[in-house]
C-alpha positions in Angstrom: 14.5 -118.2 68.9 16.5 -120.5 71.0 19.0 -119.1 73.3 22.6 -120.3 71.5 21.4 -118.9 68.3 20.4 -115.8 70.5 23.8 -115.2 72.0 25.4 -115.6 68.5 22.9 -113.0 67.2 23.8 -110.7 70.0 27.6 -111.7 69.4 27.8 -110.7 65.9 26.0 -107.4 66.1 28.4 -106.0 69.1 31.4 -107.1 67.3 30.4 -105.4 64.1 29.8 -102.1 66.4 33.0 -102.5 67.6 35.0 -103.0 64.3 32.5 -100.1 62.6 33.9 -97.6 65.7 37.4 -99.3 64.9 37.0 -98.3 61.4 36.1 -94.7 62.0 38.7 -94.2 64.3 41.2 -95.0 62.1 39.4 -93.3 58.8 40.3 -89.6 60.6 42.6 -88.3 58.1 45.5 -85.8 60.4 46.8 -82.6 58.5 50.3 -81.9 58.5 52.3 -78.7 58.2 54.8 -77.5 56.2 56.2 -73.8 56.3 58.0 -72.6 53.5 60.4 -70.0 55.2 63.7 -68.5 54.8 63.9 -70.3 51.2 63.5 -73.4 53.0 60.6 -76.3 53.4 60.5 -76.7 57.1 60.4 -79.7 58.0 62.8 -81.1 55.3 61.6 -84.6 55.6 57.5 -85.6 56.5 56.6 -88.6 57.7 52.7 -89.1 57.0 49.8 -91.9 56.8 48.5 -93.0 53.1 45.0 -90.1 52.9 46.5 -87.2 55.4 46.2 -84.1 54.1 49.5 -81.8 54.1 49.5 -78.3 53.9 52.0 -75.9 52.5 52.0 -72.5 53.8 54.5 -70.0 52.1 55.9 -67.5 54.8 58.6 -66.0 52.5 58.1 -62.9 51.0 58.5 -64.1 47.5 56.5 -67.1 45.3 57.6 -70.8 46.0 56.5 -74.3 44.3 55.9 -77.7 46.0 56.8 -80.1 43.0 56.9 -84.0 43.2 57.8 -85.4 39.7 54.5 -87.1 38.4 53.1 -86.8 42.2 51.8 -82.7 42.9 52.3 -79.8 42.0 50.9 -76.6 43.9 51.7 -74.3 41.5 53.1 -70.8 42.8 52.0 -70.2 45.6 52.5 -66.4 46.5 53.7 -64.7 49.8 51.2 -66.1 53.1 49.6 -68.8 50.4 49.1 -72.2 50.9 48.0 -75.1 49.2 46.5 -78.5 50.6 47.4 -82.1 49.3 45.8 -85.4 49.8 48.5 -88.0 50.5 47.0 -91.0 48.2 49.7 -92.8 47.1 52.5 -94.9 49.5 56.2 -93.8 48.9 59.2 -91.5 49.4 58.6 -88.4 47.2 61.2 -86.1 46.6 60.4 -82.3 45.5 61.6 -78.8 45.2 60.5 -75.2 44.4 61.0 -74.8 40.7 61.4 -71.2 41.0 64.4 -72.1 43.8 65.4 -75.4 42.5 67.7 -75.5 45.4 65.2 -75.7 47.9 64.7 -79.5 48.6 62.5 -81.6 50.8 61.0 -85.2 51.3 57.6 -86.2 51.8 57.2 -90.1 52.8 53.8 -91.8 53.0 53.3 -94.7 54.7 
């Protein structure tokens, strides 16, 4: 093998380790918390990345919902329960509790 055709060789493969590392460090999904406490989703508004997981945890005493119109839906989710979505879909998604319908809160993907 000559030597140019070598160095290409030798070019390609380190630059497809390097974008296959890339790759996996972005792939890392992060997992995001929201506490339902006080009849309120804390925080109110979530920014997170398009496949992070978030996680509802219901510190109240008494049952909640996480409800996004067409988006998720945990279900009731009892006293120290919580429920785990995968963020798959970009956009600004409002919900509620539809036992509490007062209790409001935005989650954003991005």
């Amino acid at each position: 093998m000559n030597g140019l055709r070598r160095r290409l060789l030798l070019a390609t493969g380190a630059a497809a380790l390097v974008s296959a590392y890339a790759l996996r460090a972005q792939a890392a999904p992060a997992t995001h918390t929201v506490t339902i406490d006080a009849f309120e989703f804390k925080p109110a508004t979530l920014t997170v990345k398009q496949g992070d997981v978030v996680v509802w945890h219901n510190a109240d005493p008494v049952p909640h919902t996480a409800t996004a119109h067409r988006t998720f839906d945990s279900g009731s989710l009892t006293a120290g329960a919580s429920w785990r979505y995968t963020a798959a879909m970009k956009g600004h998604f409002d919900y509620v509790c539809t036992l509490h319908p007062t209790m409001k809160a935005t989650l954003i993907v991005e």
